[in-house]
SETOR-493981 format. One record per residue: z, y, x of N, C-alpha, C, CB in turn. Coordinates in Angstrom, 3 decimals. Glycine has a CB too. Layout:
REC        n_w        n_v        n_u       ca_w       ca_v       ca_u        c_w        c_v        c_u       cb_w       cb_v       cb_u
REC          Z          Y          X          Z          Y          X          Z          Y          X          Z          Y          X
...
END
This chain:
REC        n_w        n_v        n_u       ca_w       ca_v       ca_u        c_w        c_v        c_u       cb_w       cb_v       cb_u
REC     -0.371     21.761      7.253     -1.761     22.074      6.960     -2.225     23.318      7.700     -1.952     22.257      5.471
REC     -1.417     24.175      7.710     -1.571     25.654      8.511     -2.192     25.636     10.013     -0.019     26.349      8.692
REC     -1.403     24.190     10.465     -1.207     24.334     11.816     -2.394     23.110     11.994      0.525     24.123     12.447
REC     -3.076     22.260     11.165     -4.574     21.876     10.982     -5.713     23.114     10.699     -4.614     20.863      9.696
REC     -5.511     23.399      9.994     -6.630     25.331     10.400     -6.430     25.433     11.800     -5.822     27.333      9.582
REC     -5.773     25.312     12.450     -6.105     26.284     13.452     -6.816     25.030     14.369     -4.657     27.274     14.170
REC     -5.922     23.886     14.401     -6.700     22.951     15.556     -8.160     22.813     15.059     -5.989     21.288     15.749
REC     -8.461     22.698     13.541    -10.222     22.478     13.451    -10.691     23.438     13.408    -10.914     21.814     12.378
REC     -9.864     24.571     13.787    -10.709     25.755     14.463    -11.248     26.101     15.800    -10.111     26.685     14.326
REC    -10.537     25.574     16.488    -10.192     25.746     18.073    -10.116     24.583     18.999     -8.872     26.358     18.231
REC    -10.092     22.738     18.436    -10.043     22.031     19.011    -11.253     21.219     18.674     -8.950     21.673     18.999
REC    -11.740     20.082     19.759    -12.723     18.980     19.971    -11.686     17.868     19.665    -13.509     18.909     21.560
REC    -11.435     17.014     17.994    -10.588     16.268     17.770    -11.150     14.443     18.426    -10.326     16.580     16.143
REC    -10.611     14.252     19.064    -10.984     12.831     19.104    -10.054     11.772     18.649    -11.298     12.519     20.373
REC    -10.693     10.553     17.630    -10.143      9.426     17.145     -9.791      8.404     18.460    -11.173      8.818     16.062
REC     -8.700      7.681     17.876     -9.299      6.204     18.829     -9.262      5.225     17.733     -8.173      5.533     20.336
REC     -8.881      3.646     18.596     -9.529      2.970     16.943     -7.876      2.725     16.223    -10.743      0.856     17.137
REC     -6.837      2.771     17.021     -5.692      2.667     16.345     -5.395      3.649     14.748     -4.718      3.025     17.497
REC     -6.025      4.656     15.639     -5.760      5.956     14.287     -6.623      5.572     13.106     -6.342      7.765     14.751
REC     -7.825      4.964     13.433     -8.755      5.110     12.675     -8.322      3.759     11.372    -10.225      5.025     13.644
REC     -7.667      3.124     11.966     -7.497      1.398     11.409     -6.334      1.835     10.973     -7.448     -0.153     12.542
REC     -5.382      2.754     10.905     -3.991      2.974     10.038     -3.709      3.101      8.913     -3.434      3.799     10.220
REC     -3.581      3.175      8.099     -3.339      2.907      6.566     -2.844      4.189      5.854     -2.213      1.721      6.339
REC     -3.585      4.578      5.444     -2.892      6.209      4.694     -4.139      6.694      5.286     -1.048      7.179      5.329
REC     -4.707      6.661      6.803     -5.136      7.657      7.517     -6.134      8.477      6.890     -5.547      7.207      8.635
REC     -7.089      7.508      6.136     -8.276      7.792      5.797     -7.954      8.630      4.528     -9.170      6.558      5.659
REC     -6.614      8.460      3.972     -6.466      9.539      2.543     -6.165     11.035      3.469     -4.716      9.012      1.171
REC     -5.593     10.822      4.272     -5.250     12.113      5.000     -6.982     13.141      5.437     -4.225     11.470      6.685
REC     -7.799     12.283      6.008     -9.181     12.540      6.102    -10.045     13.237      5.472     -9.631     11.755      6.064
REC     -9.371     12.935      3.500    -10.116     13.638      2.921     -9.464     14.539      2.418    -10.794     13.112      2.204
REC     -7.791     14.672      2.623     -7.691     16.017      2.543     -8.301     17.285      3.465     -6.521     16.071      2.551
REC     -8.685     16.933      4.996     -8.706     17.820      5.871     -9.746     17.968      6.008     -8.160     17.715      6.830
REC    -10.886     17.085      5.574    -12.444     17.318      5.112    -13.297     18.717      4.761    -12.538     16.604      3.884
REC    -12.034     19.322      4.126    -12.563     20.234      3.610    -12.467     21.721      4.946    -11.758     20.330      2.085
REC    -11.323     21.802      5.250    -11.253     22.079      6.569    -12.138     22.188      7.913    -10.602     21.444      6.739
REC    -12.118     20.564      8.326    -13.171     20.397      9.224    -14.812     20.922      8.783    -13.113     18.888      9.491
REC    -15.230     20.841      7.468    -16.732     21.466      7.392    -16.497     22.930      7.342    -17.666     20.976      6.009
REC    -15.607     23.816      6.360    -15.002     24.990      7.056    -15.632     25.553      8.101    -13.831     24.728      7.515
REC    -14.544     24.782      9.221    -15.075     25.067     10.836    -16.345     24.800     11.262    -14.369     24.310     11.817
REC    -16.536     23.780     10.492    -18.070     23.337     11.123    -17.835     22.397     12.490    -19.076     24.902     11.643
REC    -16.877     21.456     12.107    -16.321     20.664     13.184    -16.117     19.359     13.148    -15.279     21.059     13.486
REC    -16.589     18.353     13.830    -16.645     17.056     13.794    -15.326     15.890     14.213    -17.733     16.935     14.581
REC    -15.338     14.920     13.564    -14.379     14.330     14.705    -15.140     13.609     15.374    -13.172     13.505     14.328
REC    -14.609     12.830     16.912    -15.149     12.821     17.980    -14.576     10.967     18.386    -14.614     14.302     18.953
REC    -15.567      9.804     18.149    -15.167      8.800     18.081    -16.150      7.811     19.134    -15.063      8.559     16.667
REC    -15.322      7.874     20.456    -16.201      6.961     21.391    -16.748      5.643     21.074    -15.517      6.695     22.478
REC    -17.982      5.349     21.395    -18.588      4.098     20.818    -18.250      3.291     21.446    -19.844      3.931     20.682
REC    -17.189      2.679     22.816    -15.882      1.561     22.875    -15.383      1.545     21.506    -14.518      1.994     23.961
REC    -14.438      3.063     20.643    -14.010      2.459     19.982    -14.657      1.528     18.925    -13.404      3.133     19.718
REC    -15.973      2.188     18.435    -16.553      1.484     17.129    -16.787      0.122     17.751    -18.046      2.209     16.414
REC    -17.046     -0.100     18.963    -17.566     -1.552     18.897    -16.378     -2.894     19.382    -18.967     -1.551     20.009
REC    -14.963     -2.101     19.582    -13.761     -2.944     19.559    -13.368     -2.913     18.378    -12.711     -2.619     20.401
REC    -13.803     -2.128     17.315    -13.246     -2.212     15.556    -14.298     -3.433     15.243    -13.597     -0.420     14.278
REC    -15.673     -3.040     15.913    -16.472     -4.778     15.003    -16.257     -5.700     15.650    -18.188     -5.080     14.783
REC    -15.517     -5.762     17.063    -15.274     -7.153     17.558    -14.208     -7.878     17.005    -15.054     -7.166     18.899
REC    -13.488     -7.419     16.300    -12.127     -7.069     15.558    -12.498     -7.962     14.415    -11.773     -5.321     15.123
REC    -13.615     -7.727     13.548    -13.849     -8.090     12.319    -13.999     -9.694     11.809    -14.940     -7.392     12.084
REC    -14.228    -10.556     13.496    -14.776    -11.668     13.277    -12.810    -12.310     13.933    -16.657    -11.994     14.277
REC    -12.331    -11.718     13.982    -10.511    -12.634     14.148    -10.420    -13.424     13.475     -9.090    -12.005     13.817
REC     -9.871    -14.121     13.689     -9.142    -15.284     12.534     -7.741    -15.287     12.492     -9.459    -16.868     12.848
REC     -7.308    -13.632     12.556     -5.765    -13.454     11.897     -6.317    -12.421     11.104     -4.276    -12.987     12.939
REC     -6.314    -12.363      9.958     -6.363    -11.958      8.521     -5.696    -10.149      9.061     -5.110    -13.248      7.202
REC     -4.863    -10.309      9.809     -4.372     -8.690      9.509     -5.470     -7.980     10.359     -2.574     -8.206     10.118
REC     -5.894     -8.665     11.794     -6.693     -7.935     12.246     -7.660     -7.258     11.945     -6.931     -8.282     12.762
REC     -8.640     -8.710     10.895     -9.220     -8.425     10.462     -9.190     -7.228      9.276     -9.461     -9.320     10.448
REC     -7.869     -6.830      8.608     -7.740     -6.171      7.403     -7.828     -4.742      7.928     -6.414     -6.547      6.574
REC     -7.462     -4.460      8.983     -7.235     -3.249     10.074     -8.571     -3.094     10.301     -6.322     -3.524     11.536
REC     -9.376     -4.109     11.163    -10.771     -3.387     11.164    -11.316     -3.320     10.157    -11.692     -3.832     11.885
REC    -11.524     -3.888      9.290    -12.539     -3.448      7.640    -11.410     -2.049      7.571    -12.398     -5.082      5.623
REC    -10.643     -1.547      7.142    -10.277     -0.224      7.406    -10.806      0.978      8.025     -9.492     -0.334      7.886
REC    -10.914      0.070      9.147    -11.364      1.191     10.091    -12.719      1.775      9.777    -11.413      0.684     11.528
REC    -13.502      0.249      9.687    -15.676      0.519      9.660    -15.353      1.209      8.373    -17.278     -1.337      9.415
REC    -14.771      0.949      7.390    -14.682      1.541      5.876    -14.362      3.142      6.031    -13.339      0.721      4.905
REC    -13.773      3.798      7.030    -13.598      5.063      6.839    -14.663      5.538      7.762    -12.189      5.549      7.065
REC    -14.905      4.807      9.154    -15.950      5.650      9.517    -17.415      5.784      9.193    -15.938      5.548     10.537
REC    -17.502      4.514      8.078    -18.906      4.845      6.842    -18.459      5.899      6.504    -19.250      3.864      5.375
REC    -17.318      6.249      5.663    -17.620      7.346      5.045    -17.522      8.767      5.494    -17.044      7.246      4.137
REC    -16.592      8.727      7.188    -16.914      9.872      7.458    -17.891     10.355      8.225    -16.133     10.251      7.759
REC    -19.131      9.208      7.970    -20.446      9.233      8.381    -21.290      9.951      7.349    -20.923      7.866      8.636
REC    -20.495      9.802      6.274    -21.424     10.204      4.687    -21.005     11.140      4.581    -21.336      9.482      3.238
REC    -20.218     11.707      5.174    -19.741     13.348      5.106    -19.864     14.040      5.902    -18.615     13.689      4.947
REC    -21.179     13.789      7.071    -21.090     14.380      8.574    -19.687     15.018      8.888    -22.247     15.583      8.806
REC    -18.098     14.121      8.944    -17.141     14.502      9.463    -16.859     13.788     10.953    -16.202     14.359      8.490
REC    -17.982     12.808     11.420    -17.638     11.992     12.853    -18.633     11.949     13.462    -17.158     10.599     12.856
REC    -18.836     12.655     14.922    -19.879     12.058     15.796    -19.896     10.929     16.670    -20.190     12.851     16.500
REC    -19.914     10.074     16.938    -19.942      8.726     17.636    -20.403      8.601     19.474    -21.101      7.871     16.679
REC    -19.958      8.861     20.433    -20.313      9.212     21.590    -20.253      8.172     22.648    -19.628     10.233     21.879
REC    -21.062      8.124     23.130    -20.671      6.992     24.630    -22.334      6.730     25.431    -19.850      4.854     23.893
REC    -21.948      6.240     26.195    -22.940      5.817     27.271    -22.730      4.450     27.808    -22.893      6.758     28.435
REC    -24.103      3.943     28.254    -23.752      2.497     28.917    -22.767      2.367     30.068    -25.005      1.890     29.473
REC    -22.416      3.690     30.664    -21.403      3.634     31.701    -20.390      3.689     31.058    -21.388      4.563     32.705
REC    -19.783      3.767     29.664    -18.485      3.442     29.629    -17.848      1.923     29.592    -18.116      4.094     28.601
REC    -16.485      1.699     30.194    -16.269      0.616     30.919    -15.510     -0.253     29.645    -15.385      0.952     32.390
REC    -14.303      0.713     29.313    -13.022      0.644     28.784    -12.757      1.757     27.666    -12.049      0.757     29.931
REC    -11.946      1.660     26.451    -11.474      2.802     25.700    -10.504      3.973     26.873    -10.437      2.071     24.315
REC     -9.480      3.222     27.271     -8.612      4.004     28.234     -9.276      4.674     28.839     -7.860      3.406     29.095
REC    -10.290      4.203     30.035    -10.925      5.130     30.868    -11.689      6.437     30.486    -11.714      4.438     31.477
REC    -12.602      5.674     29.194    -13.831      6.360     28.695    -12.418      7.403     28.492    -15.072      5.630     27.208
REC    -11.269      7.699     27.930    -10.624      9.009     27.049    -10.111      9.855     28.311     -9.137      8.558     25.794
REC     -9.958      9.271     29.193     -9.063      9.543     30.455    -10.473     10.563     31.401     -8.392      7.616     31.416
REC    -11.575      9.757     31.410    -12.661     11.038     32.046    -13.099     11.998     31.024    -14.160     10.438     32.680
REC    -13.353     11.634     29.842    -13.913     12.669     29.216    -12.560     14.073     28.998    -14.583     11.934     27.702
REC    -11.301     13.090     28.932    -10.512     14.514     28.931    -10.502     15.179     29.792     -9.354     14.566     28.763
REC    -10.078     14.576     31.621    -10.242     14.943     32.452    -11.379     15.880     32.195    -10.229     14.069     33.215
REC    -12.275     15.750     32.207    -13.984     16.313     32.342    -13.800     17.847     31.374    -15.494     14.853     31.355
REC    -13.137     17.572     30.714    -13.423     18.692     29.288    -12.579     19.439     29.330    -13.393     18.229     27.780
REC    -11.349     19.169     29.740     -9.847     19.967     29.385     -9.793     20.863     29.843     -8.625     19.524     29.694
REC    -10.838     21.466     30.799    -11.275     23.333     31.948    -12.271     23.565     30.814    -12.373     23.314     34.239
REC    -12.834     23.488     30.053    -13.650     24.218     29.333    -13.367     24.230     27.581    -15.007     23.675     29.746
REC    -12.410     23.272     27.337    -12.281     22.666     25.785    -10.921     22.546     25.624    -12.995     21.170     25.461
REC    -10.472     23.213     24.113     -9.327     22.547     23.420     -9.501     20.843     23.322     -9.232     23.225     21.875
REC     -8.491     20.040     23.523     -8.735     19.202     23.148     -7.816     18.593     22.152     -9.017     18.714     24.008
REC     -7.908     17.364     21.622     -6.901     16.953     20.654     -7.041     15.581     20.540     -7.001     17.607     19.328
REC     -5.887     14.490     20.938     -6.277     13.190     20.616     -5.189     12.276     19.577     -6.471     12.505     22.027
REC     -5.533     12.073     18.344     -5.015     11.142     17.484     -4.656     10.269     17.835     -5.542     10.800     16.735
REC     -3.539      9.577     18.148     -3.528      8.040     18.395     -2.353      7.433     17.563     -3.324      7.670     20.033
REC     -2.299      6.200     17.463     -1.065      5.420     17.281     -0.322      4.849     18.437     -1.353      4.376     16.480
REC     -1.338      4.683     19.671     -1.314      3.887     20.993     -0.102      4.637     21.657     -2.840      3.955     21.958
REC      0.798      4.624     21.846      1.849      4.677     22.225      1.726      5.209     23.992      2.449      3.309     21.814
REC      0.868      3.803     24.927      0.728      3.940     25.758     -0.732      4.688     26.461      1.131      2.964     25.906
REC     -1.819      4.961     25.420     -2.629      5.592     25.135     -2.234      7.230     25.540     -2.881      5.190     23.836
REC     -1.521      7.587     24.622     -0.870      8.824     24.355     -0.187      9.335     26.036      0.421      8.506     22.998
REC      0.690      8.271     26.463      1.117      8.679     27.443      0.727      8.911     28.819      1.765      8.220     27.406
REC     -0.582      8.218     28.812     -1.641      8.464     29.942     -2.241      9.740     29.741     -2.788      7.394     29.991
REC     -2.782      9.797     28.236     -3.481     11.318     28.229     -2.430     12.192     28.348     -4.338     11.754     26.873
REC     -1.281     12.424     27.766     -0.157     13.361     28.092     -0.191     13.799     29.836      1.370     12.508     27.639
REC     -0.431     12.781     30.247      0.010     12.428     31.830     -1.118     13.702     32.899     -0.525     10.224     32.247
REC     -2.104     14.003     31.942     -3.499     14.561     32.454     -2.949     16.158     32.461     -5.062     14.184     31.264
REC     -1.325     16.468     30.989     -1.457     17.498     31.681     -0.364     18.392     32.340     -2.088     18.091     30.992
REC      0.144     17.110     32.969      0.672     17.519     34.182      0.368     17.813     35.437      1.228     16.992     34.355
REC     -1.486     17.560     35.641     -1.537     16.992     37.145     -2.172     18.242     37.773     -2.525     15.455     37.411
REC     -2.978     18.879     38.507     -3.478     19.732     39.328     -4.627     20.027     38.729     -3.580     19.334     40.603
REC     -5.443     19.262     37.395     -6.678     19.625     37.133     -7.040     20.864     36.393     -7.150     18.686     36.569
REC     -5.555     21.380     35.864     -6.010     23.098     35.009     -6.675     22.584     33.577     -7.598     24.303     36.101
REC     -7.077     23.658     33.341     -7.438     23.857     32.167     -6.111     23.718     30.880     -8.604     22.865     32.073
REC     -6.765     23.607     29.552     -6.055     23.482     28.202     -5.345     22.771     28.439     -6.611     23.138     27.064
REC     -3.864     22.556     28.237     -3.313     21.515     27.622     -3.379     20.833     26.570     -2.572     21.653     27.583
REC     -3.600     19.047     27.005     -4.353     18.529     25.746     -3.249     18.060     24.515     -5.351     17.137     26.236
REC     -3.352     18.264     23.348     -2.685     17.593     22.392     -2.550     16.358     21.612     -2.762     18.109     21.844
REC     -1.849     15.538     22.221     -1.982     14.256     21.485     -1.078     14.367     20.441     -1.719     12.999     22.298
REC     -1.453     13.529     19.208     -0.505     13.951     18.039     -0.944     12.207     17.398     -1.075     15.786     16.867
REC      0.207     11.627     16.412      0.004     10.539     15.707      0.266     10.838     14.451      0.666      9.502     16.116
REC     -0.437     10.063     13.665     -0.823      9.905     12.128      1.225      9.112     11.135     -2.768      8.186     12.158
REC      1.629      9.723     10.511      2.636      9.503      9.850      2.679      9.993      8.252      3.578     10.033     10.632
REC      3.038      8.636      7.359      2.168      8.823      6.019      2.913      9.964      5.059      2.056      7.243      5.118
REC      4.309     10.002      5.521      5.357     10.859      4.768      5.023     12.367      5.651      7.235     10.137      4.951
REC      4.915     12.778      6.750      4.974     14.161      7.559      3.344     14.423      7.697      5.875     14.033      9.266
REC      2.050     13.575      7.655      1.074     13.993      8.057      1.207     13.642     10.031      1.010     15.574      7.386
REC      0.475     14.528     10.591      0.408     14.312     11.566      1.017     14.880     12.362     -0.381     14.260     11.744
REC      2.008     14.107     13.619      3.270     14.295     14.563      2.847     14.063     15.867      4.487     13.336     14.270
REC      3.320     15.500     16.514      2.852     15.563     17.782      3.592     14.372     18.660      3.099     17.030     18.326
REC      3.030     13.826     19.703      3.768     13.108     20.818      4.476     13.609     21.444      3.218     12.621     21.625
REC      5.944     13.418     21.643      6.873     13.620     22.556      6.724     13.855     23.602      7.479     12.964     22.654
REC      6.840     14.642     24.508      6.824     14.445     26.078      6.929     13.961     26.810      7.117     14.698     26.590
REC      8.798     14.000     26.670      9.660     13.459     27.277      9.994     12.202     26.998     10.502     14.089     27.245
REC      9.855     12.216     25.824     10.728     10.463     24.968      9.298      9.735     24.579     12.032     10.773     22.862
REC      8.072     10.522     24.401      7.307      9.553     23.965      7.609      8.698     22.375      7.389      8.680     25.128
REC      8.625      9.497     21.551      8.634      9.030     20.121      8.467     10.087     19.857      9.682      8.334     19.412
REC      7.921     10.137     18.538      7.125     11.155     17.493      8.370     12.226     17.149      6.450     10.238     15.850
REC      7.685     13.283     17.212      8.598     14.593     16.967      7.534     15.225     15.732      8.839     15.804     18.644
REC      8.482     15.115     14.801      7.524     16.102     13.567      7.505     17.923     13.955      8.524     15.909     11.651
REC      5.932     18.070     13.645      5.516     19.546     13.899      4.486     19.171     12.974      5.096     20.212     15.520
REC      4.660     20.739     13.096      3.854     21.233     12.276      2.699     20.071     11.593      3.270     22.372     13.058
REC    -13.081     -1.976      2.385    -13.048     -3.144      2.918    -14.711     -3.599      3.032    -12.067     -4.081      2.019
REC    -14.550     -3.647      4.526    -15.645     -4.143      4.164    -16.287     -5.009      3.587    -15.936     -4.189      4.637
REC    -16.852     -4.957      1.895    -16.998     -5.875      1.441    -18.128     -6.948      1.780    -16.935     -5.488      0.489
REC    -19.007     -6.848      2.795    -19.853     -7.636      3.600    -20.402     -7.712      4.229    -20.291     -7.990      3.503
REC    -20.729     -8.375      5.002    -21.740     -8.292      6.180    -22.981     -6.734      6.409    -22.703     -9.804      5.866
REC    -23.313     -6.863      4.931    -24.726     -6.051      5.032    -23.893     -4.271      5.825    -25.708     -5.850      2.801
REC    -22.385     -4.095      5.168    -22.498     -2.667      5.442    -22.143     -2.500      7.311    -21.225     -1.767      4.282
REC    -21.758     -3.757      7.675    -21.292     -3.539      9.212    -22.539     -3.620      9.694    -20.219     -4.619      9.962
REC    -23.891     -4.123      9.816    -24.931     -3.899      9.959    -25.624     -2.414      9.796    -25.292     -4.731      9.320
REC    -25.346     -1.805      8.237    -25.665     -0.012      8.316    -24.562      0.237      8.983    -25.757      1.046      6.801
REC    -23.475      0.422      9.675    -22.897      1.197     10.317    -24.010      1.169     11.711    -21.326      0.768     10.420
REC    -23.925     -0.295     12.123    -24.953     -0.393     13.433    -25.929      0.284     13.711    -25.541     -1.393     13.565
REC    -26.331      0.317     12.637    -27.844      0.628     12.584    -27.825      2.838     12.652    -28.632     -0.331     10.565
REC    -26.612      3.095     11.812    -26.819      4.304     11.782    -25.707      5.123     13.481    -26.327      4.734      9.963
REC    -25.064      3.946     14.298    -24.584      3.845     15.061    -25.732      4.482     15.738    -24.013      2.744     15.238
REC    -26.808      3.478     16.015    -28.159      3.861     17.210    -28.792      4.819     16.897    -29.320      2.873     17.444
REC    -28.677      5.758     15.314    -29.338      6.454     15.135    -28.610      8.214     15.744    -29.677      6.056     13.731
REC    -27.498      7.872     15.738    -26.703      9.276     16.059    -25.891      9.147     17.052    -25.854      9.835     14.980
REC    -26.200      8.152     18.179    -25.297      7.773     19.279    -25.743      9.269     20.226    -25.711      5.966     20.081
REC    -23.952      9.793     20.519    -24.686     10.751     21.712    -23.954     10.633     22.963    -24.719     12.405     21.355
REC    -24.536     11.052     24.251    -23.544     10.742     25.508    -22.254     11.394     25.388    -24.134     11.226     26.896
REC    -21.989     11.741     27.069    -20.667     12.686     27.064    -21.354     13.644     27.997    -19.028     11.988     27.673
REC    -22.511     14.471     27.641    -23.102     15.222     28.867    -22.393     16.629     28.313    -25.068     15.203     29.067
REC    -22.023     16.670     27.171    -21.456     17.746     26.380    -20.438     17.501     25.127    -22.582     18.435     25.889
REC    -19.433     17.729     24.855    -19.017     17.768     23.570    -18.840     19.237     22.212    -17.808     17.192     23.928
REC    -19.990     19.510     22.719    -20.249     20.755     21.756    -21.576     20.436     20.491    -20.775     22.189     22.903
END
Protein backbone atom coordinates (compact mmCIF):
# COMPACT_ATOMS: atom_id res chain seq x y z
CA UNK A 1 0.00 0.00 0.00
CA UNK A 2 2.98 2.36 0.89
CA UNK A 3 4.51 1.83 -2.30
CA UNK A 4 0.73 2.71 -4.03
CA UNK A 5 1.04 6.34 -2.22
CA UNK A 6 3.72 7.06 -3.88
CA UNK A 7 2.88 5.79 -7.56
CA UNK A 8 -0.71 7.82 -7.23
CA UNK A 9 1.39 10.41 -6.29
CA UNK A 10 3.90 10.63 -8.93
CA UNK A 11 2.56 8.36 -11.72
CA UNK A 12 -0.04 8.66 -14.97
CA UNK A 13 -1.61 4.96 -14.19
CA UNK A 14 -2.87 3.35 -17.28
CA UNK A 15 -5.41 0.24 -17.45
CA UNK A 16 -5.62 -2.12 -20.33
CA UNK A 17 -8.65 -4.29 -20.78
CA UNK A 18 -6.96 -7.51 -19.38
CA UNK A 19 -6.49 -5.75 -15.94
CA UNK A 20 -9.67 -4.28 -16.05
CA UNK A 21 -11.71 -7.77 -16.81
CA UNK A 22 -9.67 -9.70 -13.84
CA UNK A 23 -11.46 -10.83 -11.02
CA UNK A 24 -10.57 -9.44 -7.57
CA UNK A 25 -9.36 -6.33 -9.58
CA UNK A 26 -12.16 -4.16 -9.09
CA UNK A 27 -12.17 -5.00 -5.06
CA UNK A 28 -8.58 -3.90 -5.14
CA UNK A 29 -9.95 -0.45 -6.89
CA UNK A 30 -11.85 0.40 -4.09
CA UNK A 31 -9.40 -0.03 -1.75
CA UNK A 32 -6.98 2.45 -3.58
CA UNK A 33 -9.88 4.85 -4.37
CA UNK A 34 -9.30 6.50 -1.59
CA UNK A 35 -5.74 7.17 -2.45
CA UNK A 36 -6.12 8.04 -6.01
CA UNK A 37 -8.74 11.10 -5.02
CA UNK A 38 -6.04 11.92 -2.26
CA UNK A 39 -3.73 12.68 -5.15
CA UNK A 40 -6.22 13.93 -7.22
CA UNK A 41 -5.38 11.28 -9.82
CA UNK A 42 -7.13 9.38 -12.43
CA UNK A 43 -6.72 6.11 -14.02
CA UNK A 44 -5.98 6.32 -17.62
CA UNK A 45 -8.08 3.84 -19.99
CA UNK A 46 -7.64 4.05 -23.88
CA UNK A 47 -10.92 3.98 -25.75
CA UNK A 48 -9.45 0.69 -27.99
CA UNK A 49 -9.66 -0.67 -24.71
CA UNK A 50 -13.40 0.16 -23.80
CA UNK A 51 -14.54 -0.65 -27.18
CA UNK A 52 -12.68 -4.31 -27.37
CA UNK A 53 -14.44 -4.93 -23.72
CA UNK A 54 -18.03 -4.17 -25.69
CA UNK A 55 -17.04 -6.13 -28.66
CA UNK A 56 -16.40 -8.82 -26.15
CA UNK A 57 -19.93 -8.70 -24.73
CA UNK A 58 -21.80 -10.07 -27.77
CA UNK A 59 -19.32 -13.77 -27.75
CA UNK A 60 -20.94 -16.74 -27.61
CA UNK A 61 -18.39 -18.28 -25.10
CA UNK A 62 -20.00 -17.48 -21.83
CA UNK A 63 -16.49 -16.78 -20.16
CA UNK A 64 -15.75 -14.07 -22.51
CA UNK A 65 -18.57 -12.76 -22.15
CA UNK A 66 -18.37 -13.01 -18.08
CA UNK A 67 -14.87 -11.11 -18.34
CA UNK A 68 -16.33 -8.31 -20.28
CA UNK A 69 -19.54 -7.61 -18.11
CA UNK A 70 -16.64 -7.36 -15.45
CA UNK A 71 -14.87 -5.18 -17.03
CA UNK A 72 -17.99 -2.39 -18.33
CA UNK A 73 -19.19 -3.16 -14.55
CA UNK A 74 -16.07 -1.63 -12.98
CA UNK A 75 -15.48 0.99 -15.39
CA UNK A 76 -19.26 2.28 -14.65
CA UNK A 77 -18.28 2.55 -11.47
CA UNK A 78 -15.03 4.01 -11.69
CA UNK A 79 -16.85 6.46 -13.79
CA UNK A 80 -19.16 7.17 -10.68
CA UNK A 81 -16.24 7.93 -8.73
CA UNK A 82 -14.34 10.20 -11.21
CA UNK A 83 -11.45 7.42 -10.68
CA UNK A 84 -11.01 6.82 -14.86
CA UNK A 85 -10.46 9.07 -17.74
CA UNK A 86 -11.16 7.36 -21.07
CA UNK A 87 -8.69 8.62 -23.95
CA UNK A 88 -8.23 8.04 -27.66
CA UNK A 89 -8.56 9.49 -31.02
CA UNK A 90 -9.81 8.31 -34.40
CA UNK A 91 -6.13 7.72 -35.23
CA UNK A 92 -5.81 5.02 -32.89
CA UNK A 93 -5.25 1.79 -34.84
CA UNK A 94 -4.67 -1.04 -32.24
CA UNK A 95 -4.50 -1.40 -28.19
CA UNK A 96 -0.64 -2.40 -28.63
CA UNK A 97 0.24 0.52 -30.70
CA UNK A 98 -2.12 3.13 -29.17
CA UNK A 99 0.15 2.06 -25.47
CA UNK A 100 3.43 1.79 -27.34
CA UNK A 101 3.13 5.74 -28.76
CA UNK A 102 1.54 7.22 -26.02
CA UNK A 103 4.33 5.73 -23.77
CA UNK A 104 6.88 6.40 -26.16
CA UNK A 105 5.38 10.09 -26.38
CA UNK A 106 5.11 10.62 -22.52
CA UNK A 107 7.93 8.71 -20.83
CA UNK A 108 10.48 12.34 -21.31
CA UNK A 109 7.98 14.25 -19.49
CA UNK A 110 5.76 11.63 -17.23
CA UNK A 111 5.96 8.90 -14.62
CA UNK A 112 4.34 6.31 -16.13
CA UNK A 113 2.66 3.08 -14.95
CA UNK A 114 0.98 0.25 -16.88
CA UNK A 115 -1.31 -2.53 -15.25
CA UNK A 116 -1.56 -5.45 -17.28
CA UNK A 117 -2.22 -9.15 -17.20
CA UNK A 118 -0.92 -9.28 -21.00
CA UNK A 119 2.09 -10.98 -20.58
CA UNK A 120 3.22 -9.98 -24.05
CA UNK A 121 1.78 -6.50 -23.61
CA UNK A 122 4.05 -5.95 -20.67
CA UNK A 123 7.02 -7.02 -22.55
CA UNK A 124 6.84 -4.63 -25.40
CA UNK A 125 6.26 -1.74 -23.00
CA UNK A 126 9.20 -3.02 -20.77
CA UNK A 127 11.08 -3.08 -24.13
CA UNK A 128 10.58 1.03 -24.42
CA UNK A 129 12.87 1.17 -21.57
CA UNK A 130 15.64 0.00 -22.87
CA UNK A 131 15.90 1.86 -26.09
CA UNK A 132 17.58 5.43 -26.79
CA UNK A 133 14.33 7.42 -26.08
CA UNK A 134 15.28 8.71 -22.28
CA UNK A 135 13.12 9.79 -20.07
CA UNK A 136 11.29 7.81 -16.83
CA UNK A 137 11.46 4.40 -16.70
CA UNK A 138 8.11 3.00 -17.25
CA UNK A 139 6.51 0.57 -14.71
CA UNK A 140 4.57 -2.21 -15.70
CA UNK A 141 3.15 -4.12 -12.78
CA UNK A 142 0.18 -7.04 -12.77
CA UNK A 143 -2.83 -7.42 -10.61
CA UNK A 144 -2.44 -10.70 -8.08
CA UNK A 145 -5.42 -11.43 -5.64
CA UNK A 146 -3.25 -12.80 -2.60
CA UNK A 147 0.01 -9.97 -2.99
CA UNK A 148 -2.03 -7.02 -4.60
CA UNK A 149 -0.09 -5.70 -7.32
CA UNK A 150 3.39 -7.38 -8.81
CA UNK A 151 5.80 -5.71 -10.70
CA UNK A 152 6.88 -7.42 -14.16
CA UNK A 153 10.02 -9.17 -14.31
CA UNK A 154 12.59 -8.01 -16.58
CA UNK A 155 14.44 -10.58 -17.24
CA UNK A 156 12.03 -13.66 -16.85
CA UNK A 157 8.94 -11.79 -17.58
CA UNK A 158 7.08 -13.79 -14.53
CA UNK A 159 5.73 -11.77 -11.73
CA UNK A 160 8.11 -10.84 -8.95
CA UNK A 161 6.22 -9.66 -5.79
CA UNK A 162 7.11 -5.93 -4.67
CA UNK A 163 6.06 -3.89 -2.95
CA UNK A 164 -22.57 -7.85 -14.45
CA UNK A 165 -23.85 -6.28 -16.73
CA UNK A 166 -27.23 -6.80 -16.00
CA UNK A 167 -28.51 -5.35 -19.49
CA UNK A 168 -28.37 -3.88 -22.40
CA UNK A 169 -29.60 -0.40 -21.11
CA UNK A 170 -26.24 0.09 -18.86
CA UNK A 171 -23.70 -0.73 -21.92
CA UNK A 172 -25.54 1.95 -23.75
CA UNK A 173 -24.89 4.65 -20.49
CA UNK A 174 -21.41 3.64 -20.55
CA UNK A 175 -21.54 4.75 -24.45
CA UNK A 176 -23.19 7.45 -24.06
CA UNK A 177 -21.11 8.83 -21.06
CA UNK A 178 -18.05 7.40 -23.20
CA UNK A 179 -18.80 10.50 -25.88
CA UNK A 180 -19.36 12.66 -23.15
CA UNK A 181 -15.75 12.58 -21.50
CA UNK A 182 -13.77 11.12 -24.43
CA UNK A 183 -10.33 12.94 -24.44
CA UNK A 184 -7.34 12.72 -27.04
CA UNK A 185 -3.68 12.01 -26.31
CA UNK A 186 -2.62 15.76 -26.97
CA UNK A 187 -1.83 15.65 -23.14
CA UNK A 188 -2.13 13.32 -20.25
CA UNK A 189 -2.35 15.81 -17.52
Amino acid sequence: QENFDRIANSYKIFLDETILCEEGFGDWVKKVSVVMNENNNNFLVPLKVVESIQGKIVSSEPVVVEHAQRGLNLLMRMQQQNLVEIRGEKGDVNIVSTFLSVFAKFKCVNRLVLLTQNKNLAKQIMYLNNGDIGGFNILVAKFDKENGLIKWDEVTNIGDVSNEISDKQQEIELTTRLDAILKGWETID
